[in-house]
N, C-alpha and C positions, 0 to 999 in steps of 0.2 A: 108124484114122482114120475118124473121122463122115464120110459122104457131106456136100459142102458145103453145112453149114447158114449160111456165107457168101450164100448167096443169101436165106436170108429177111432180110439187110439189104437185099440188090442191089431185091428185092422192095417191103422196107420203102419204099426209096428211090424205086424207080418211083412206088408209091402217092403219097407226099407229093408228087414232083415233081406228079404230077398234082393232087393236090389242090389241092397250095399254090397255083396259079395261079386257084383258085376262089373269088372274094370273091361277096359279096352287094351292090350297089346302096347309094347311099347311104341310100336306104329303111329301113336295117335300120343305121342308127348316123353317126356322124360320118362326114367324108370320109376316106376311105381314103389311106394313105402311099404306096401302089403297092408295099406289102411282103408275105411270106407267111413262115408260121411253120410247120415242117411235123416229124411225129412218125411213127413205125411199130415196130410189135410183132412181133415174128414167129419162131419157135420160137428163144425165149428173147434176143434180139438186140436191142438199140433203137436204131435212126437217126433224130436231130433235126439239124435246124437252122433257126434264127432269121433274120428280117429279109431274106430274100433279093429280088431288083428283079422285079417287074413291069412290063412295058410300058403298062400301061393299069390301072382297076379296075375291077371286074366293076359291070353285067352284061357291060361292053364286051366282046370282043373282046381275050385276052393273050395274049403269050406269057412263060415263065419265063426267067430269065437265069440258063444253068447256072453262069457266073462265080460268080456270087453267091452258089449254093450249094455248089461246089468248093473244096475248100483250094485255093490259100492266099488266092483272094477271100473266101471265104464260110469258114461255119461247121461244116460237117458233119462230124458224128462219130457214131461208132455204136460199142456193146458187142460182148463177145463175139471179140476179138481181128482184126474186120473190117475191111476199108476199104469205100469206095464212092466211085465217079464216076458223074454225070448227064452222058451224052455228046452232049445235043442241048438242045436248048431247047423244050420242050414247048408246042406251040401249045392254047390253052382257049378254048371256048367255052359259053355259059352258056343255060340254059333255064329263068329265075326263073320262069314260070311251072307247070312242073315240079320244082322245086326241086332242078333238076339240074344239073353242069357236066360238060364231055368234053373228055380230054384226046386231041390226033390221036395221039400216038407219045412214049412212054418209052423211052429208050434209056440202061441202065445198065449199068455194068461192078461187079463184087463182088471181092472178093480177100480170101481166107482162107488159113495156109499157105502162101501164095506159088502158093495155086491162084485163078488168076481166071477167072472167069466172066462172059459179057456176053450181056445178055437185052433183048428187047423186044416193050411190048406196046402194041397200036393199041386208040383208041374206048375206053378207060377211061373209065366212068363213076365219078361222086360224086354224093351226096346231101348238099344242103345241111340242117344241123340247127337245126331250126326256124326261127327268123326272125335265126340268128346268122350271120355270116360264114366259120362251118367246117364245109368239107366234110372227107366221110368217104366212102371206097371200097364201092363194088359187088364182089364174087366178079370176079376175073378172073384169065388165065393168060398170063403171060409165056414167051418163047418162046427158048430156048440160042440166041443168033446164030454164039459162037463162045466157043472155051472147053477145056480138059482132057476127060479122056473121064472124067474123075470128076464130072462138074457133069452134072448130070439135064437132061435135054432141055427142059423146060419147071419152071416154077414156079408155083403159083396159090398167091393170098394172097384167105383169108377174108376176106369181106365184114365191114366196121368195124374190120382191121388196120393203119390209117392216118386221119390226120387232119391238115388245113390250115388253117390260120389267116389270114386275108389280115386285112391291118390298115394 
């Protein structure tokens, strides 16, 4: 048994969660739906999901609504025989003038095997790509909150292993 490569979704998922809550201004296109579309790659696993609520559009002030993105509100699904829950609602905040977003706290749980694992990381950054609505993640490391003794104490997910869409 592979050490759980279930966490490069748990991973994936943190990233989008964070990203997804990162739009751009209506500066950079029509008025936004208060929705985010979010994607991640990660040794060989992909978690999306589409359309999830916003409280606000960026540059404001969001936070994400994990309903939205948890079955059976929302869409999320991931390859590679995964699951994934987002157990909090990720608060964002936006730096268009850096073309930056932060998310305060990811909290996500991974489940492979019937081995779950639950990570979490603070001050995620995203880099918004170019003058479009989707951010994409900074290098950051997630941290085992609680878990099997097979799930690795921490995770980091290479920098542009995720992407958000807000729309």
């Amino acid at each position: 048994m592979r050490q759980f490569s279930a966490l490069s979704c748990v991973t994936a998922l943190i990233i989008a969660a964070t990203a997804g809550a990162t739009t751009a201004a209506n500066a950079f296109g029509p008025t936004a739906t208060q929705q985010v579309d979010g994607v991640i790659v990660v040794s060989g696993s992909t978690c999306t999901w589409t359309n999830a609520r916003t409280s606000a559009n960026p540059p404001t002030a969001l936070s994400i609504d994990r309903t939205s993105i948890n079955t059976p509100g929302g869409n999320l699904s991931c390859t590679g025989g995964i699951t994934a829950a987002l157990n909090n609602n990720p608060n964002v905040t936006f730096d268009d003038a850096a073309g930056q977003a932060k998310a305060d706290v990811i909290d996500i749980t991974g489940t492979q095997y019937g081995i779950s694992c639950r990570y979490k990381a603070t001050n995620v950054l995203l880099n918004r790509d170019s003058t479009t609505r989707r951010y994409v993640n900074q290098a950051f490391t997630a941290t085992k909150t609680s878990g099997s003794f097979l799930c690795p104490g921490s995770v980091t997910t290479a920098a542009g292993g995720a992407s958000l869409l807000f729309h």
